[in-house]
C-alpha positions in Angstrom: 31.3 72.5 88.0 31.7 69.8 90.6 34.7 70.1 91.3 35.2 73.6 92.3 31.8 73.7 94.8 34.0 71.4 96.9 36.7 72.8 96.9 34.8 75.8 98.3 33.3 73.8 100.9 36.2 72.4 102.2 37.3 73.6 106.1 40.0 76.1 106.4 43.0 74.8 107.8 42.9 76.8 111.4 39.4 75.4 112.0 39.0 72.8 114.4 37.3 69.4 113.3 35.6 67.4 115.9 35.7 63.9 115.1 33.4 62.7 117.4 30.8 64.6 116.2 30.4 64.9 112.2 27.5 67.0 111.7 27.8 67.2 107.6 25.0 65.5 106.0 26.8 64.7 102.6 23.6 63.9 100.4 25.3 62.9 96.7 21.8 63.1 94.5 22.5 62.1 91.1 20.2 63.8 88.7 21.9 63.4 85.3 19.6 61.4 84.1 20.9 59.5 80.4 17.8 58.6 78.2 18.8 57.7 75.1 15.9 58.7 72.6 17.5 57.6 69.2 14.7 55.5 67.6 17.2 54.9 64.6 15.0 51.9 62.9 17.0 50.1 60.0 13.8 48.9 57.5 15.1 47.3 54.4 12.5 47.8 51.7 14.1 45.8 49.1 12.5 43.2 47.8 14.7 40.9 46.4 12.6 37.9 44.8 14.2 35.6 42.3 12.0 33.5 40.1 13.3 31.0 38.0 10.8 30.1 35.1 13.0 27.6 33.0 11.0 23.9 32.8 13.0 20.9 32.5 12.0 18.2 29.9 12.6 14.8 30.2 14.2 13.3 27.4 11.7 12.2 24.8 12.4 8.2 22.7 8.8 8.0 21.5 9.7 4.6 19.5 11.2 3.4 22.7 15.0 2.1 21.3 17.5 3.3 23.1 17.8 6.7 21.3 16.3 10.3 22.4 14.7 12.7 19.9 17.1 15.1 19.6 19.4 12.7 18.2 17.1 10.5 16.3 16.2 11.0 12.4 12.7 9.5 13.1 11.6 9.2 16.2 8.7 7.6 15.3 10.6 4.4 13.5 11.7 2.0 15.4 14.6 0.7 13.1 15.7 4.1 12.7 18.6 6.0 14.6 22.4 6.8 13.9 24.1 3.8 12.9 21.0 1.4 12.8 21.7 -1.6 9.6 19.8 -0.9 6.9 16.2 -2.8 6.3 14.0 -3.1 3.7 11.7 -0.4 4.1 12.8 2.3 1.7 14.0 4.7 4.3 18.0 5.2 5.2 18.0 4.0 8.6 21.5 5.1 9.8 20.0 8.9 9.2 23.0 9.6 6.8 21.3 10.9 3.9 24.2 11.4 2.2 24.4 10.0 -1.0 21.3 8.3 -0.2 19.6 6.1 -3.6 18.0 3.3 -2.0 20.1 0.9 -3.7 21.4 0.3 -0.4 18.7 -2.0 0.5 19.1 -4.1 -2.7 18.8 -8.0 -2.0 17.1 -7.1 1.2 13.5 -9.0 2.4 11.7 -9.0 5.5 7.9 -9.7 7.5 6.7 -7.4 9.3 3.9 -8.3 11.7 0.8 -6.5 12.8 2.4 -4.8 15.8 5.1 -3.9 13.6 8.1 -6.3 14.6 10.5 -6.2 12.0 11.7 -10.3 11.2 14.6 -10.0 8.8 14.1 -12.5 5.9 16.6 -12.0 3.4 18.9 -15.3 4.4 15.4 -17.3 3.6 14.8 -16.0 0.9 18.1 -15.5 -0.6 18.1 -19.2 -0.5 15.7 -19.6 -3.3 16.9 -20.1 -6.9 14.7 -20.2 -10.2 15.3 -24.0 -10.1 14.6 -24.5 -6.7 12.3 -21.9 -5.2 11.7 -21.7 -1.1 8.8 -22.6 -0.1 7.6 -20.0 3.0 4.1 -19.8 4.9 3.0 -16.5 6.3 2.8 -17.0 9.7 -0.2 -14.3 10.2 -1.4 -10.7 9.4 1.3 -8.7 8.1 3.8 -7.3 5.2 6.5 -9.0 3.1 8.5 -6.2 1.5 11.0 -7.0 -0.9 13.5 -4.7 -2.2 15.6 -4.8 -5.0 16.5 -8.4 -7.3 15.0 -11.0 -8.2 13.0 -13.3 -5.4 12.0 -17.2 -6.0 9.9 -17.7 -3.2 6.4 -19.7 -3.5 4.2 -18.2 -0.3 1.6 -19.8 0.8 -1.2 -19.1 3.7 -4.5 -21.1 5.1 -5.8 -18.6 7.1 -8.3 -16.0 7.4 -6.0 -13.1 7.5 -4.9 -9.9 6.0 -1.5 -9.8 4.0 0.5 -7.6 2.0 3.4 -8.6 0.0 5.4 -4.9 -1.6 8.0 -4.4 -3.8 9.3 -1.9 -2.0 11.2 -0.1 -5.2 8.4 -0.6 -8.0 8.1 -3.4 -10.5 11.3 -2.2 -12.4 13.5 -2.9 -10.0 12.4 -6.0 -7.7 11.1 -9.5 -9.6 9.3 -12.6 -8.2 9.2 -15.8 -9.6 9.1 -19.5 -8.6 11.0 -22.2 -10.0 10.8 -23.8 -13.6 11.1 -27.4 -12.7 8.3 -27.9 -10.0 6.1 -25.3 -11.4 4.2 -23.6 -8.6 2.4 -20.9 -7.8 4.1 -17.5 -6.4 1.2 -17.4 -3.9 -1.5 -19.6 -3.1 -4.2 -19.0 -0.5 -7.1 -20.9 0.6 -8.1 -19.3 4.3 -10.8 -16.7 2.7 -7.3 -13.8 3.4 -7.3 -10.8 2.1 -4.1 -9.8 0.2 -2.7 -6.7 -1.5 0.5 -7.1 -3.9 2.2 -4.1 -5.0 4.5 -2.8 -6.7 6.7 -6.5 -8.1 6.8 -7.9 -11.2 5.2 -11.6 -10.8 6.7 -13.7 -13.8 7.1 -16.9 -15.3 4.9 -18.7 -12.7 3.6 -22.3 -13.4 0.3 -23.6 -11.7 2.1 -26.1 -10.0 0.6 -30.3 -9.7 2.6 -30.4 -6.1 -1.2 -28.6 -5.1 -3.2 -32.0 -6.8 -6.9 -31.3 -6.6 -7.2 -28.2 -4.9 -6.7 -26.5 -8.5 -5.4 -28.9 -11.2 -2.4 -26.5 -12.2 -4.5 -23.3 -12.1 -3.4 -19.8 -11.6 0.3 -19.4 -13.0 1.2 -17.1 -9.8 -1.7 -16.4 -7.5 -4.3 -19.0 -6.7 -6.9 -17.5 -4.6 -10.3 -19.6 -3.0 -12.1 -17.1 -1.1 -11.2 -13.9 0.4 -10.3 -10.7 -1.5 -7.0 -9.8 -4.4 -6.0 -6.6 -5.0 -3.3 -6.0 -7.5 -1.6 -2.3 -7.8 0.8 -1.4 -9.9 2.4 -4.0 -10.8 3.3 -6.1 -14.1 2.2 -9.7 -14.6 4.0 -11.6 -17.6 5.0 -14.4 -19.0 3.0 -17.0 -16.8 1.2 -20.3 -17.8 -1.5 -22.6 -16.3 -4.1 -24.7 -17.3 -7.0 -22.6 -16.0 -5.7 -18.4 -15.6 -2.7 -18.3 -17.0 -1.7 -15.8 -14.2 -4.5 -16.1 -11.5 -7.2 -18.4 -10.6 -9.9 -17.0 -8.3 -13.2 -18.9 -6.8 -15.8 -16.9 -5.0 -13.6 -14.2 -4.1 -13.5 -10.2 -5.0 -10.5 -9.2 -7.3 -9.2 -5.4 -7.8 -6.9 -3.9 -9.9 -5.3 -0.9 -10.6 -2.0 0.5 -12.3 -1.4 -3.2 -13.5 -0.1 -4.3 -16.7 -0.5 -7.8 -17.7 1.5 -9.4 -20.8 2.3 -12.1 -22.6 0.7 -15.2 -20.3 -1.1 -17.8 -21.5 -3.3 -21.1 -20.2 -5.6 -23.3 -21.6 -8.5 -20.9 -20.7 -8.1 -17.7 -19.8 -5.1 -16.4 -20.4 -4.6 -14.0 -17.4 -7.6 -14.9 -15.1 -9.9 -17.6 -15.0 -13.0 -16.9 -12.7 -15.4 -18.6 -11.0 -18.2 -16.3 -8.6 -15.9 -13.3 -8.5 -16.6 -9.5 -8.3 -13.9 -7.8 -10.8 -13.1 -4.5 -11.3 -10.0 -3.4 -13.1 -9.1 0.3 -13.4 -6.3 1.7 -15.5 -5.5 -2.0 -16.3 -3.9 -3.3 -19.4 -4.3 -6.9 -21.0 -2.1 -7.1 -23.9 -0.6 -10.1 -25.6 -2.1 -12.8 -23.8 -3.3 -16.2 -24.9 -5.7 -19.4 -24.2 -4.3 -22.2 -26.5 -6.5 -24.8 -25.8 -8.1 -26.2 -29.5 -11.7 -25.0 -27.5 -10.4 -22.3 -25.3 -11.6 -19.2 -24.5 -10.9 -15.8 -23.3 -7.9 -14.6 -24.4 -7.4 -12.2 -21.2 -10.4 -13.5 -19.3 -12.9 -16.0 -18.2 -15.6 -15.1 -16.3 -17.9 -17.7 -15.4 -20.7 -18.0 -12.6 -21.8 -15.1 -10.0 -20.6 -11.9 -9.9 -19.5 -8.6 -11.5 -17.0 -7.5 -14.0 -15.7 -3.7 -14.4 -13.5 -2.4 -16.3 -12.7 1.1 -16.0 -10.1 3.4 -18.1 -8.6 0.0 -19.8 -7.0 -1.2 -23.1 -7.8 -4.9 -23.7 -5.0 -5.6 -27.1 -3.8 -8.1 -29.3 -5.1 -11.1 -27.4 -5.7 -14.3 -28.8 -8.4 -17.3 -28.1 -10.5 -19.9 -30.0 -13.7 -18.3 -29.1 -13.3 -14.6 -27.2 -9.8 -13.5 -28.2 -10.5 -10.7 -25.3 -13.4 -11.4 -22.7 -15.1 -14.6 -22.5 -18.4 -14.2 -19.8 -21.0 -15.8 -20.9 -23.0 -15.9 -17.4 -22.0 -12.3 -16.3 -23.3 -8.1 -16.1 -20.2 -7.0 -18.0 -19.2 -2.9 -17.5 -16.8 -1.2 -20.3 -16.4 2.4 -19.3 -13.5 4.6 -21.3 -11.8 1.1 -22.2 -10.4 0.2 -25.2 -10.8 -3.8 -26.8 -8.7 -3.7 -29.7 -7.0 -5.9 -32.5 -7.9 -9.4 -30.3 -8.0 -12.4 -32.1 -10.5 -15.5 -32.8 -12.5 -18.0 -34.8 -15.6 -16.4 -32.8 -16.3 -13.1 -31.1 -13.1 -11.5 -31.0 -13.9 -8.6 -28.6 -15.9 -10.0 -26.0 -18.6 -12.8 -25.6 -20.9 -11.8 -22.9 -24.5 -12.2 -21.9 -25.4 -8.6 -20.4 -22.7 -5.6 -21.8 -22.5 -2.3 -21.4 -19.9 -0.1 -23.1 -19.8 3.7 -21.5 -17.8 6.4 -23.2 -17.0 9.6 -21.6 -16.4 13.0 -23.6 -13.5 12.7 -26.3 -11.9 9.9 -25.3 -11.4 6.5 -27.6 -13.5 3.7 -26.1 -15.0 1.0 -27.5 -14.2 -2.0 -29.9 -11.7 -1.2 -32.8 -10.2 -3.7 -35.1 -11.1 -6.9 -33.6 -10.4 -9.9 -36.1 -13.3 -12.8 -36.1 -11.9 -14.9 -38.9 -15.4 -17.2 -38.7 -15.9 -20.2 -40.2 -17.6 -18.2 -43.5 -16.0 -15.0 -45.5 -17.9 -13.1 -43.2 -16.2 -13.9 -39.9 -17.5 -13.0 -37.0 -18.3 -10.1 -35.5 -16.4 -8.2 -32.4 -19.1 -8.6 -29.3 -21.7 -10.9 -28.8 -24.3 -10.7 -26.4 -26.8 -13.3 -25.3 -29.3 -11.0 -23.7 -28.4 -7.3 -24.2 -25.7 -4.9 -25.1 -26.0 -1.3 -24.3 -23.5 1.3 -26.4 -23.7 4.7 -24.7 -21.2 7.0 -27.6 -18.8 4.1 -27.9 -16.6 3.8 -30.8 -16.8 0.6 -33.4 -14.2 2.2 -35.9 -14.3 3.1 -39.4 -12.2 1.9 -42.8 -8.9 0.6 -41.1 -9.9 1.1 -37.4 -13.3 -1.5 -38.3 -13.9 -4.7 -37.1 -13.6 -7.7 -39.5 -16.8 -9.6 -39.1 -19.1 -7.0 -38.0 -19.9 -5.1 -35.1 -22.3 -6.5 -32.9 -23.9 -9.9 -32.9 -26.9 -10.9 -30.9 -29.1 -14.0 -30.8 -31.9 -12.7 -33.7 -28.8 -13.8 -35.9 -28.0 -10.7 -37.2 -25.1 -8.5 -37.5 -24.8 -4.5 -37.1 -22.0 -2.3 -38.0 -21.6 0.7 -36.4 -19.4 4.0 -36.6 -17.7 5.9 -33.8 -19.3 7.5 -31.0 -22.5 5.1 -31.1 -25.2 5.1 -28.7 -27.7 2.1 -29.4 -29.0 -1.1 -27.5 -29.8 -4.1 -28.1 -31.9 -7.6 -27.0 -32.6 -10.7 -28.3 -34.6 -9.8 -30.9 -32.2 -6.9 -32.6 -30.1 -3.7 -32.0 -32.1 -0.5 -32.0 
């Protein structure tokens, strides 16, 4: 140790030190050396990564009013969210179904345009009373609904557009009419439009004299010159004009389907009176109807001019006209497929008088002409169809004992009459029936 090696080396204390002359070479040589070797190396290998995945969505208000779709009934209807008034539209627009019968929208109306604004009209046509109906022009392409009640509104439009005016809640439950002292049409259109009515009862229409020449009171509610009328199911009654006791269409197309139409009556034609018109009526029923003029004819229909007519799957019943107690088309290529002309009523061809006919009947289903009553000038009468150039049965039914025509069958200009049984296929020309 350190210590002691000096004190070793120290000089006794009866030996002379010479100052003068110090002779010790003290030579301090400091070999501790201090190398610190720790290589102590702190590596974190923990790898810490935190990923978050979630994916925020903006709120979505795909109709754009105010309300996002996680609150919203129907995101895709612009008049509906929580709270919204009711329209007419058949939908509960608040998005409380509770309860929900539609009968909240009763006495509602509105036009809704091609973009799909929604014009609330029910204060217009509220207005309207069966002696004073509102008159309304459409102002462009686009719906009228009407829900439930009765409507007197006479709708009119000059343009070539496309229109469709629905009874929202069927023909049982929503009515329109016009007025009973001015006597107009429900709808009259002269632009060439194309319009769809649906689901209304149309009644008690008048062809108005407020539209002078244009139609000399014709078509009890629908007057149509040009364009395109389709009728689905509805109900047509109780209607009167000179010419189509209901409608009046010249060189337009008319389509029906679903429709009933009862108890009208005109001085020709008592439902439709047309002039160069392609008709076709499916699942269509005339019953009831009447043309009262001393010389009229076609107690359902006139066809006159151009054009086609079809019926398909209809009853034509209990009509009543001077000459043609059913179908009066003298110039027309007449189709009857699976339809029914029964118990009409004239002096002269009570079924149909047509100039090309063609009755098709279809497996076991009734079709064909069956108790159709010609009284005829002689005891005779006159028989049910009468075709001026041909007539074409394929398995229609004439009847037998009661079901039978009074007057005969089939009539054609050789001035002959045939009587046939059920399910008859035969066809005949000027000359005969074969």
């Amino acid at each position: 140790m350190i210590w002691l090696l000096l004190a070793c080396t120290s000089a006794p204390p009866d030996t002379a030190v010479s100052d003068t002359a110090d002779t010790d070479t003290d030579t301090d040589t400091d070999t501790d050396t201090d190398t610190d070797t720790d290589t102590d190396t702190d590596t974190d290998t923990d790898t810490d990564t935190d990923t978050d995945t979630g994916t925020t969505i903006d709120p979505i208000d795909a109709d754009a009013h105010g309300w996002f779709a996680d609150l919203d009934c129907d995101d895709t209807n612009a008049s509906v969210w929580p709270g919204a008034p009711e329209h007419c539209d058949g939908v509960r627009n608040d998005c409380d179904a509770t309860g929900w019968t539609g009968t909240e929208e009763t006495g509602l109306a509105a036009w809704i345009d091609a973009a799909g604004v929604y014009t609330d009209l029910t204060a217009t046509f509220a207005a309207g009373t069966d002696a004073a109906a509102v008159p309304w022009t459409l102002p462009d392409e686009g719906t009228v609904n009407l829900c439930q009640g009765e409507w007197y509104v006479a709708m009119e439009s000059a343009s070539a557009t496309t229109v469709s005016i629905v009874g929202v809640w069927g023909a049982d439950a929503t009515g329109w009419s016009s007025d009973s002292d001015t006597g107009r049409s429900l709808f009259l259109a002269t632009g060439g439009e194309d319009v769809r009515v649906e689901g209304l009862r149309m009644h008690d229409g008048e062809g108005g004299p407020d539209r002078g020449d244009i139609s000399g009171r014709s078509g009890g509610v629908v007057y149509l010159g040009g364009g395109s009328l389709t009728l689905v199911d509805m109900v047509v009654e109780a209607n009167q004009a000179r010419n189509g006791g209901a409608i009046y269409t010249d060189t337009a197309t008319l389509t029906t389907s679903g429709t009933r139409f009862v108890d009208n009556y005109g001085d020709a034609g008592g439902v439709l009176y047309m002039v160069h018109t392609d008709a076709t009526f499916t699942d269509t029923v005339f019953a009831d109807n009447s043309a009262y003029m001393r010389s009229g004819a076609g107690g359902a229909i006139v066809h006159l001019g151009s054009g086609a007519l079809v019926l398909d799957t209809c009853e034509v019943t209990g009509n009543f006209a001077a000459i043609a107690g059913g179908i009066y088309a003298p110039m027309t290529a007449t189709v009857l497929t699976d339809t029914v002309i029964s118990g009409n009523i004239s002096s002269s061809h009570p079924a149909i008088r047509g100039s090309e006919v063609t009755c098709n009947k279809s497996g076991s289903v009734t079709a064909g002409f069956l108790q159709n009553v010609g009284v005829g000038d002689t005891d005779a009468g006159s028989p049910a169809v009468w075709a001026a150039t041909s007539f074409v049965s394929n398995g229609c039914d004439f009847g037998t004992g009661a079901a039978d025509n009074t007057g005969g069958d089939v009539g054609v200009p050789d001035g002959a009459t045939y009587t046939y049984g059920d399910d008859a296929t035969f066809s005949c020309d000027t000359a005969g029936c074969y």
